[in-house]
C-alpha positions, 0 to 999 in steps of 0.5 A: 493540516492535522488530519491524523495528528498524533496518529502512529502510522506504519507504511509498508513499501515506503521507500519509493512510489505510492508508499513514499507519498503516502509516508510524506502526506501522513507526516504532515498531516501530523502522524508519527510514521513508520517506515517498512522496506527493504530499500535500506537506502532509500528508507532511511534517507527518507526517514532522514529527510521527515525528520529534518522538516521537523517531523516524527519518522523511524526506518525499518528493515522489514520483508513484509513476506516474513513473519518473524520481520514483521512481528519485530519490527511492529512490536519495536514500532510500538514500543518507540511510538507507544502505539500503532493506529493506522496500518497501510499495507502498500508493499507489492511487487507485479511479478512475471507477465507470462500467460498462466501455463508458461508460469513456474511455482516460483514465479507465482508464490513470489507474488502472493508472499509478498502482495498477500501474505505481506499483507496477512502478516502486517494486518496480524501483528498490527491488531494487537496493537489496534486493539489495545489502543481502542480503534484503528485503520488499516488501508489496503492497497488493491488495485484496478486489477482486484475490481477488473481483469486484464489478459496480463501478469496472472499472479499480480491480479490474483494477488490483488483480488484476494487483497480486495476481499480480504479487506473485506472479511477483516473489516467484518471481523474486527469492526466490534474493535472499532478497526477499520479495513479499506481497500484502496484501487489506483489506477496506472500510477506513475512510480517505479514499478509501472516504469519497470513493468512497462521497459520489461515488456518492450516499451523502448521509449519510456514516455511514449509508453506512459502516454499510450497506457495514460490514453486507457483511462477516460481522464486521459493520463495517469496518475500521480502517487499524491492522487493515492496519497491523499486517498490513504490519509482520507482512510486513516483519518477521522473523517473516514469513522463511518467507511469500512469495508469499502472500495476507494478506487482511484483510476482515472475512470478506469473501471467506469466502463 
């Protein structure tokens, strides 16, 4: 308990999947949490839902692929809480699973715009803030697919990649500030966006896919959002004052091979 107590954390994508759990394991551990979606439904009955456990939980609409959306709501996030502290830029979409040269402009700019420049825009306008606080962290969610290639979904891993350096590069560039930037490397979890990705490429019984794609790691199954969760208050918290730049990757053994 405690961990991040008092700490204002933005989760992006926190309606659903790794982001929710993150948004839960944060609250309480005694973070005051900001939640960014555009699952208005979803978000706000979380929201609702922190609040009632007796926690400090806000919902706000935000396209992280958006700037001015972005900008609004960090600096209403500021200005309700009195500060930002950590970031967690978890919004993502897989996008198109089509070999590179069947692949239209559009498809791949979806992907980048939201799993990258989502995460430029988050990161840009949450500094500021990180700043004027004195330190901050910011968690960055990458992917086994920014360590590893696979000969699937192009734009996805090329999104993730780029995550995984840019991490790197920002944690350079403001460790002076005393911030902190991670990247955090799941493998399969099971949230709705590996149950869309596997029925929309043929998996006619759901379960059966997620135990085949649970075989690819050397645990033998896959993960639970809780298993990234936990990981992502690890980076927020104090106990992580000496990390950053750094890989957490969190794959079942995935990428041990």
């Amino acid at each position: 308990m405690n961990r991040v107590q008092d700490k204002v954390c933005i989760v992006t994508g926190a309606a659903l999947g790794i982001g929710r759990a993150c948004a839960q394991r944060l609250a309480q551990e005694g973070a005051r949490v900001a939640l960014f979606d555009v699952l208005d439904a979803e978000g706000a009955a979380l929201a609702d839902d922190l609040r009632m456990q007796g926690f400090d939980a806000g919902y706000w609409h935000v396209d992280v692929s958006r700037e001015a959306e972005v900008s609004r709501a960090t600096e209403e996030v500021a200005r309700t809480f009195g500060a930002v502290h950590v970031l967690v830029n978890n919004a993502g979409i897989a996008g198109s699973n089509k070999p590179t040269h069947e692949l239209t402009e559009a498809e791949w700019d979806q992907v980048q715009a939201i799993n990258v420049k989502g995460v430029f825009f988050c990161t840009k306008h949450a500094i500021p803030h990180m700043r004027r606080a004195g330190h901050g962290s910011i968690v960055n969610l990458s992917s086994i697919y920014g360590l590893v290639g696979a000969a699937d979904v192009p734009p996805y891993h090329a999104s993730k990649g780029a995550v995984r350096l840019m991490s790197k590069t920002d944690a350079l560039i403001y460790a002076p500030d005393r911030i902190r930037v991670n990247s955090v490397h799941p493998g399969y979890i099971r949230t709705p966006m590996v149950e869309h990705h596997l029925r929309d490429n043929g998996a006619a019984d759901l379960e059966a896919a997620m135990i085949e794609v649970g075989k690819l790691h050397p645990l033998g199954h896959m993960g639970e959002p809780d298993d990234i969760a936990w990981g992502v208050v690890y980076l927020a918290s104090d106990e992580a004052k000496f990390m950053t730049g750094a890989e957490l990757v969190v794959d079942g053994g995935y990428t041990a091979r």
